[in-house]
N, C-alpha and C positions, 0 to 999 in steps of 0.2 A: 354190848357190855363195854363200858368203858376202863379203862388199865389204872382205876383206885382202889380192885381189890372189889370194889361191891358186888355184889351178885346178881347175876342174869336175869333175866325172866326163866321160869323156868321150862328146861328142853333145848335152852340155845347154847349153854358152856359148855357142853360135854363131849362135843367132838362130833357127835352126831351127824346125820347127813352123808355126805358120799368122802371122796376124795381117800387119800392114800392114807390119811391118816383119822377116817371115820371107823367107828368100834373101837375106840380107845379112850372111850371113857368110864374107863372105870380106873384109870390112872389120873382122871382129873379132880379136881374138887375145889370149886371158886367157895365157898364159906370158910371161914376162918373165926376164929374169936377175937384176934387182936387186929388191929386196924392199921391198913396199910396207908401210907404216906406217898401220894401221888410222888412226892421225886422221886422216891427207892423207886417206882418204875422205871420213870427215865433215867435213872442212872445204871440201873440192869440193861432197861434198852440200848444205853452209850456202852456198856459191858460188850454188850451181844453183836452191837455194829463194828468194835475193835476187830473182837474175834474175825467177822465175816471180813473186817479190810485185812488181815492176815492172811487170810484162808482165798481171796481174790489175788491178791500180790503174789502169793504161793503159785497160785492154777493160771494166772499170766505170764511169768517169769517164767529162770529157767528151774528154778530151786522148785523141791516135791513142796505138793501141798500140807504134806503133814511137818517136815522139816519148818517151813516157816512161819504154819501155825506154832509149835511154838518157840523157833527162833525168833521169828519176829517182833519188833517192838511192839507195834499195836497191842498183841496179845499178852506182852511182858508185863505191861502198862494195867490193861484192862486184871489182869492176877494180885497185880497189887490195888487197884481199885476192888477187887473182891475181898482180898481181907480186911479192906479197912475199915468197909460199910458192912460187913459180913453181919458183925454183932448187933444191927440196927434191925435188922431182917429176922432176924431167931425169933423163932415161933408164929412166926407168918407164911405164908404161900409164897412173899419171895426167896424162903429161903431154901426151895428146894430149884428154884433157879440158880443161885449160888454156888449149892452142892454141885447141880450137873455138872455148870461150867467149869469148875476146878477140877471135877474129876474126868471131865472129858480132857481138859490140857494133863494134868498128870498122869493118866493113863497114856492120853500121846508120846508124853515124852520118856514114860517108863520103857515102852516098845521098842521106841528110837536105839534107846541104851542098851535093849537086849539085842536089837536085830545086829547094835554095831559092830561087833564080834565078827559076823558072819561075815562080811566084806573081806576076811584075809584071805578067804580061800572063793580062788578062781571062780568053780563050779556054783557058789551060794549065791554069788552077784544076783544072779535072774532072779534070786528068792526073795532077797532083802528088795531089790527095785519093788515086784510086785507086791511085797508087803506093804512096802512104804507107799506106794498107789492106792488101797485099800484102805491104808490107815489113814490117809487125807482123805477119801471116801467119809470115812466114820466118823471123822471129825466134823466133815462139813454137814452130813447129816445129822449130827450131836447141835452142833451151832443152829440151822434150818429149825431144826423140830424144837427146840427149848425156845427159840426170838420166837415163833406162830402159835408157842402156848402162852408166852408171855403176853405177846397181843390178844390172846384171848381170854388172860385172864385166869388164867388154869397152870394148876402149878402140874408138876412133872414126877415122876416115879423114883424112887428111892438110889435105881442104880446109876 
């Protein structure tokens, strides 16, 4: 399949086959009625490489992976490339790539602001670290799994 939104043959979009993320297709669905615009892929896919250069620079450095997803520019960048092309996407399959990626950063950073509290007291330290471990976990596999549906062509589940 190629990433204009057209449709597969059929048996090959759906996730099917082995790998970690076979049996899930019943979250996918390459038909659409409105006709997607080869850029809006590649500009989801420059979306999805910001993220991942935030989410590397995170897991290289010393700073948590989750803190500079999204402290980081890249991903600040790629948030405001999301609203801007958002409304070009509505009611296509790229739009529930959109959805993920903004709710994957704002759930990030909602977490961030609850965990940040816990840092006054001594004993929570171990908890917010390991949280904050976890939650770059979740992001990086929120980024991972949306850029490999993307390349397939397959849009993504509502949450």
């Amino acid at each position: 399949m190629d990433c204009t939104g057209d449709t597969a043959p059929e048996g090959s979009a759906g996730g099917g086959g082995g790998g970690i993320f076979g049996g899930m297709e019943s979250f996918s669905s390459t038909a659409t009625t409105v006709a997607v615009d080869p850029r809006h892929v590649s500009y989801t896919h420059v979306m999805y490489a910001l993220h991942a250069i935030s989410i590397l620079t995170g897991a290289a450095g010393s700073a948590f992976i989750a803190t500079y997803f999204v402290f980081g520019l890249p991903s600040i960048i790629a948030v405001v490339m999301n609203y801007v092309r958002r409304p070009a996407v509505r009611g296509t399959w790229l739009e529930s790539h959109f959805r993920w990626q903004l709710r994957t950063f704002w759930i990030t950073l909602l977490v961030l602001v609850l965990l940040s509290p816990l840092v006054i007291t001594i004993i929570l330290i171990p908890v917010v670290i390991f949280a904050t471990i976890v939650l770059g976990l979740w992001a990086m596999y929120r980024v991972g799994r949306g850029w490999l549906a993307l390349r397939d062509g397959r849009s993504l589940p509502v949450s």
